[in-house]
C-alpha positions, 0 to 999 in steps of 0.5 A: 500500500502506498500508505506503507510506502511513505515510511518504508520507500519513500524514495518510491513514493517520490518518484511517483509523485514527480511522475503525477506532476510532470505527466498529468498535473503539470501538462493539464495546468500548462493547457488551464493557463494558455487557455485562462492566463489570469485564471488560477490553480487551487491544490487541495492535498488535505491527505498530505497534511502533518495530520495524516503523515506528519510533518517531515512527510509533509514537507519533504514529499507533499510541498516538495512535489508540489515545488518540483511540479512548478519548477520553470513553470511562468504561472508558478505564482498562480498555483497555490495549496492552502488545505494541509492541516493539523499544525499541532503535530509540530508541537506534540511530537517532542513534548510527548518524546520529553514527558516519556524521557522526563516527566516533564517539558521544559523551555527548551523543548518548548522553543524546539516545538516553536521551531518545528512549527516555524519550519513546517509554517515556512514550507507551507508559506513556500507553496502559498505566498498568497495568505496564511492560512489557519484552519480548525484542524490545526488546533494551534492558537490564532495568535501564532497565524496572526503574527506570521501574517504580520511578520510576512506581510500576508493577508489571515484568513481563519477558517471556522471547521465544522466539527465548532458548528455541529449540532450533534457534538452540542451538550449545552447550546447555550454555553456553546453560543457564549464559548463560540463568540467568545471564539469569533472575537478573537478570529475577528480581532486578529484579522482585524490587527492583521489587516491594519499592519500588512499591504492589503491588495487592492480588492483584497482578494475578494474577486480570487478564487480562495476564501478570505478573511473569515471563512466556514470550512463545511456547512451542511444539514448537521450544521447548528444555524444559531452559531452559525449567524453568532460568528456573522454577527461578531464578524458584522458588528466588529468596528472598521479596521484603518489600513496604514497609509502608503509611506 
């Protein structure tokens, strides 16, 4: 099973990957472009998140195939994949490796997670300059991404997952509907400092194909509507951010 692979031949899985992208991918994608040259190309290789492989599967096979596929492509920067998730993996792994060796964390392996988490930022940065991307599934806080985007001078965009909107996961609606604005504040204020520190283009997105600011990854028929116009609401009522006036 390729699944094996990934840990057992990686160099086989590679190949194959380099094979999709320079066969298939990459030819469909020079034909997409000679017909629709300011049109774009969104990946979305969700199975190849930290989540499901970890993080230096991720970034030495998932991103890395994506960089081979546009290597010498001239649409290189109207392809972008903004769908791999479970950031966290990059802060679990070696604090669990630390509590099994000690007992405890310490400073250093909390700075040595940070790291990690930087690095596998970096490499998804590498494969969407476009915005930093946080989605639920990465179950790291929102002041991380609000800081990365500053730093890169990036647009957020905060992606509210279905299993925080999902009436069947629901104990108590009412405390529920106080945890979830409490929530959307925070989203709502981060990318609200956000977009007041970096360059904001022009239509701010809003006429592309990818979701911006603040977005609902999935609604469906299981959805709970009351969250649902509770985050719309904070989202509504928030005060106009100021954007900074070219120097």
């Amino acid at each position: 099973p390729l699944l094996a692979d990934v840990v057992n031949e990686p160099d086989t899985v590679n190949a194959m990957l380099d094979h999709l992208g320079d066969t298939v991918l990459g030819p469909w994608m020079d034909h997409h472009f000679e017909l629709f040259p300011d049109g774009w190309v969104e990946l979305s290789d969700a199975s190849g998140s930290p989540f499901f492989i970890g993080q230096d599967n991720c970034q030495n096979m998932s991103i890395r195939s994506i960089r081979h596929m546009l290597r010498n492509k001239p649409y290189a920067s109207r392809v972008f994949d903004n769908n791999y998730r479970g950031d966290f993996v990059a802060e679990v792994t070696r604090k669990r490796r630390a509590s099994r060796r000690r007992g405890r964390g310490d400073a250093t392996d909390a700075s040595a997670d940070r790291s990690r988490l930087q690095e596998l930022t970096d490499a998804k940065v590498s494969v969407n300059p476009l915005f930093i991307m946080r989605l639920e599934a990465d179950k790291v806080d929102v002041s991380f991404y609000e800081q990365q985007a500053i730093e890169r001078n990036l647009p957020l965009t905060v992606g509210i997952g279905s299993p925080e909107i999902d009436r069947n996961s629901i104990e108590d609606l009412e405390a529920t509907k106080a945890e979830t604005a409490e929530k959307a504040r925070r989203h709502v204020a981060a990318v609200k400092r956000v977009c007041e520190a970096v360059d904001l283009p022009e239509d701010n997105h809003v006429d592309q194909s990818w979701p911006s600011h603040i977005y609902f990854e999935d609604i469906n028929g299981q959805s709970q509507f009351d969250l649902i116009e509770i985050i719309l609401d904070e989202v509504f009522k928030s005060a106009r951010f100021e954007s900074q006036s070219p120097a």
